[in-house]
C-alpha positions as CSV (number, residue, x, y, z in Angstrom):
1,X,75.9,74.8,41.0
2,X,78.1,72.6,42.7
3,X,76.1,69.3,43.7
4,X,79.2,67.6,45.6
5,X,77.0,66.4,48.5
6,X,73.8,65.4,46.3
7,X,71.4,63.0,48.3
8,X,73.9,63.3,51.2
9,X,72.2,63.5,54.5
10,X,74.0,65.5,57.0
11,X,73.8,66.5,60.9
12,X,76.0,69.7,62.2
13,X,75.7,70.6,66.1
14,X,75.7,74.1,67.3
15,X,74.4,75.0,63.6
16,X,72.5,78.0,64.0
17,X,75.8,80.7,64.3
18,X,79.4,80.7,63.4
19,X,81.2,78.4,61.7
20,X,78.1,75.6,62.2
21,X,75.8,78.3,60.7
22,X,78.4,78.7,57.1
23,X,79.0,75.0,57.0
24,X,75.4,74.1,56.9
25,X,74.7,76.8,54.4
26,X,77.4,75.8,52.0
27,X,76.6,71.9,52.6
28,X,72.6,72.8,51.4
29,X,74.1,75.0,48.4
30,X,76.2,71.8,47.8
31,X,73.1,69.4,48.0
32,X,72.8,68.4,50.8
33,X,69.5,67.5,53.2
34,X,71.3,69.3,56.8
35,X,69.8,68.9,60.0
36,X,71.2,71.3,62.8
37,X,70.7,71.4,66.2
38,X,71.3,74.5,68.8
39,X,70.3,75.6,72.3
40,X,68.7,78.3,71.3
41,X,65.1,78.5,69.8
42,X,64.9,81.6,68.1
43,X,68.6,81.4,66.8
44,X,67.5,77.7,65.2
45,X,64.1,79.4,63.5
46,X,66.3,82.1,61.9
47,X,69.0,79.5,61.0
48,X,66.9,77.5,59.0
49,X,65.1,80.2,57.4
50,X,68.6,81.6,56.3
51,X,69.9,78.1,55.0
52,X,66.5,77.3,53.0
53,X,64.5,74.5,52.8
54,X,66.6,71.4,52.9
55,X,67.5,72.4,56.6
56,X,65.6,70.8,59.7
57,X,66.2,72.7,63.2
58,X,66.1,69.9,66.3
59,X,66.6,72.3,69.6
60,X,68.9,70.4,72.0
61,X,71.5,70.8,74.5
62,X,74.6,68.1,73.1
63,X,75.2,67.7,76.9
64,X,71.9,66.3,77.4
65,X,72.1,62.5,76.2
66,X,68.4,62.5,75.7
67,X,68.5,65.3,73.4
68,X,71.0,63.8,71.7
69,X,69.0,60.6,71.3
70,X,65.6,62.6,70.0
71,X,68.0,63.8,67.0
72,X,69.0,60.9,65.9
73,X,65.5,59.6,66.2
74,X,64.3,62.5,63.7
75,X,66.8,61.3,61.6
76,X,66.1,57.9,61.7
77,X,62.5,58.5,61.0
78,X,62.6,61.3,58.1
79,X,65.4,59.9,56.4
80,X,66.9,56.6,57.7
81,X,70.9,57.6,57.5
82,X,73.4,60.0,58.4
83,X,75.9,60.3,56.1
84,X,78.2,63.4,57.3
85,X,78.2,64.5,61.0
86,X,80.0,67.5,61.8
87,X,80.8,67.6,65.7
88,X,80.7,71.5,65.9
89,X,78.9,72.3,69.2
90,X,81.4,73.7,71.8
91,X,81.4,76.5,74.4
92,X,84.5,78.6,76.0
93,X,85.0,80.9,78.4
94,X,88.0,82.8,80.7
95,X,89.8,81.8,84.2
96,X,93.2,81.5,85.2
97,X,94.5,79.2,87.1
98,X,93.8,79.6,90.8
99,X,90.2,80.7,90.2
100,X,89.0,78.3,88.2
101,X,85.7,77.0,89.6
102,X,83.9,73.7,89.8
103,X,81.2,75.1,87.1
104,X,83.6,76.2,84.9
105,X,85.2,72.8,84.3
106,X,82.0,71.0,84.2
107,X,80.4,73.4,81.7
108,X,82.8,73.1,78.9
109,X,83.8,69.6,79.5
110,X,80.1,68.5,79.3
111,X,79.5,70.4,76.4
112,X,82.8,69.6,74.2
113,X,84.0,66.8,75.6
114,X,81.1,64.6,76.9
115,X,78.7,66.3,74.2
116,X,80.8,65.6,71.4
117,X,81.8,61.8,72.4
118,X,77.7,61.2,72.9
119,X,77.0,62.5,69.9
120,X,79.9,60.5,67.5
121,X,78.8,57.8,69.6
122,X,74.9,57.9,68.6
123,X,75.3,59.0,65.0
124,X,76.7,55.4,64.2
125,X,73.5,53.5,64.1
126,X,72.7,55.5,61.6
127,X,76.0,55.6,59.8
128,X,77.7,52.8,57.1
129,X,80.9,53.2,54.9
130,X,81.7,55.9,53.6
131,X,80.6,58.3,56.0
132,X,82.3,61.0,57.4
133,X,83.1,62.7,60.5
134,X,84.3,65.7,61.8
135,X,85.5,67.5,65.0
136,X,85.4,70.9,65.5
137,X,89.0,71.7,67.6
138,X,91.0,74.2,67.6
139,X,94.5,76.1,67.3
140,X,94.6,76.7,71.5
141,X,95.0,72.7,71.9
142,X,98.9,73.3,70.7
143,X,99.3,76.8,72.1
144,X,99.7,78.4,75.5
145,X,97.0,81.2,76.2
146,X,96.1,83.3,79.6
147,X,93.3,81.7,81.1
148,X,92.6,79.2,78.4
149,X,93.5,76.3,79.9
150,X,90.2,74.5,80.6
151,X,88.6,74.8,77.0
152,X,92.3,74.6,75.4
153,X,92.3,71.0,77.3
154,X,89.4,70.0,76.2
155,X,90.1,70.6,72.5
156,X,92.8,68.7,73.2
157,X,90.5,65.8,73.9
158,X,89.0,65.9,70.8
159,X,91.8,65.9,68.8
160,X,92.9,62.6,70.6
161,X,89.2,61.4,70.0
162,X,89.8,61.8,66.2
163,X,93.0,59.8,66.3
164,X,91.5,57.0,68.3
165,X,88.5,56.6,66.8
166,X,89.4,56.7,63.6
167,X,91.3,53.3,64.6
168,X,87.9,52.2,66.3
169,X,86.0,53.0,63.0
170,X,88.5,51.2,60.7
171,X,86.8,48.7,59.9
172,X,83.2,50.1,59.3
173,X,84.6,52.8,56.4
174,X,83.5,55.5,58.2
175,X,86.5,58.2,58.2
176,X,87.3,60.6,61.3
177,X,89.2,63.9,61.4
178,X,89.5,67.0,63.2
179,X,89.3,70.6,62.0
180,X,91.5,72.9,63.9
181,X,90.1,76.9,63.1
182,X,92.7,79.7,64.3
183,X,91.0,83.0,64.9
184,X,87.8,83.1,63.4
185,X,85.7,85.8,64.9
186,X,82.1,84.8,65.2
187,X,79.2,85.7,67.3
188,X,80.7,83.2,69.5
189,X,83.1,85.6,71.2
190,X,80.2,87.9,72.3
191,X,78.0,84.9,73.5
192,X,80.4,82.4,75.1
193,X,83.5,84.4,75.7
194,X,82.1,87.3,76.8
195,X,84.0,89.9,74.6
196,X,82.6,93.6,74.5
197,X,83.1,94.1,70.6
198,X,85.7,96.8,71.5
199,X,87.5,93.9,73.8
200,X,87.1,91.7,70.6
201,X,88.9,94.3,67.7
202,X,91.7,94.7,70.4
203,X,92.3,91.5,71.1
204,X,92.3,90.8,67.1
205,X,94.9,93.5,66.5
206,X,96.9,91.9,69.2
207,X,97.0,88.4,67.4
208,X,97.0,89.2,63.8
209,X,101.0,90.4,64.2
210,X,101.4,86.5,64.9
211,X,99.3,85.3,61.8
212,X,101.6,84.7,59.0
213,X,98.8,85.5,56.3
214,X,98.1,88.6,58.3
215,X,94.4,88.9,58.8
216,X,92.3,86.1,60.8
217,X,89.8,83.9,59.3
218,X,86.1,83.5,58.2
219,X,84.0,81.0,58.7
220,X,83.5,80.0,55.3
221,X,87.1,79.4,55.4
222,X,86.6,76.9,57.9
223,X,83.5,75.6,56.1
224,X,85.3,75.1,52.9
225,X,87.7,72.9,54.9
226,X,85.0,70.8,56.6
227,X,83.1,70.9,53.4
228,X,86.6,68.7,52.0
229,X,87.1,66.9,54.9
230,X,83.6,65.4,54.9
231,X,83.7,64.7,50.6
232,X,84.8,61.7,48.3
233,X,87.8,64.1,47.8
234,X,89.7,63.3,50.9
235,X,88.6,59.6,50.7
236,X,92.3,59.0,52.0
237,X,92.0,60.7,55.0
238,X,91.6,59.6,58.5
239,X,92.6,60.7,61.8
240,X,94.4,64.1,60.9
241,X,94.2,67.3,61.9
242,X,93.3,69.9,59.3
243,X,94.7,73.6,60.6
244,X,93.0,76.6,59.1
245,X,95.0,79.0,61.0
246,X,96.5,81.2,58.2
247,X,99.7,79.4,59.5
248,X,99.5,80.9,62.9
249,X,100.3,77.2,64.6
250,X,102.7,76.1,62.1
251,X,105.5,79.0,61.5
């Protein structure tokens, strides 16, 4: 068994489907205590149950500072640290431009943007050298995409939030980089986006021409990636941005 995250303590938002589902199951196969979070109740019970017993389930909206603050007060009290914190919890959804509505900007940038900063922000009490953090942003930040252009921007951010704080966070030894996934279907494009499953199977035949490694992802591909990202074996590694993206934003 690989025991790469041994005695690691580590918190992963928006852990209870998708890519934050396979990243705390292969953490917690790699060692590690996990603590997830999700909006979700039910999703969070089943979560846990499927990752085993090292995971803890904290319900919590990351746009709600005082949910943020009551997980990292778990924390605190069960274990004292937080060694890895993946920044996974996001939200998307469709509008061109011209109807793009007031509750469609606020949603995602609350969650993404103002959710993710919140959350960095509070897991440093808790953090010392040698910790590691990741964003969860994406592929759309560097493309163009009919009526993307809201969550595209605020991937954006956080790819500008890795760079920058990975300056702040010099001098403490805690490292910061940013995942960037292609497309990775998950049961996120049913919940967020809104896709029909037939909406979803076109629009993946429609985008794999453009994939050089012609299929899209998984996420455990992505996992893998953060699973690196967050070990002693990118210890080198600050403020980059890690495409997994079968080479779809690079060729």
């Amino acid at each position: 068994m690989n025991s790469q995250f041994d005695g690691k303590v580590a918190l992963i938002t928006g852990g209870s489907s998708g890519i934050g589902l396979a990243t705390a199951k292969l953490f917690a196969q790699r060692g590690a205590k996990v603590y997830i979070t999700g909006r979700r109740q039910k999703e969070l019970v089943e979560a846990v149950r499927d990752i085993g017993e090292s995971a803890t389930g904290i319900q919590g909206d990351v746009s709600v500072l005082a949910d943020i603050d009551r997980v990292y007060q778990t924390i605190k009290q069960e274990k004292g640290r937080l060694d890895i914190l993946f920044a996974n919890a996001g939200v998307g959804a469709f509008a061109p431009l011209g109807q793009i509505s007031e509750e469609h900007f606020d949603k995602q940038f609350d969650i993404n943007v103002k959710g993710t900063l919140f959350t960095v922000q509070g897991a440093l009490a808790l953090m010392s050298a040698g910790g590691s953090i990741i964003l969860n942003a994406s592929l759309v930040s560097i493309k163009g995409n009919p009526a993307f252009s809201v969550y595209s921007a605020t991937k954006a951010a956080l790819r500008s939030f890795a760079r920058n704080w990975a300056v702040d966070l010099q001098g403490k030894g805690i490292r910061v980089n940013a995942v960037s996934p292609g497309v990775v279907p998950t049961p996120g494009y049913h919940t967020s986006l809104g896709m029909t499953e037939q909406q979803l199977d076109d629009y993946i035949r429609s985008v794999t021409p453009a994939i050089p490694l012609g299929r899209t992802g998984t996420a455990d591909e992505i996992a893998k990636a953060v699973a690196f990202l967050a070990s002693d074996e990118s210890s080198f590694i600050t403020g980059i941005e890690l495409f997994v993206d079968g080479g779809q934003g690079q060729i």
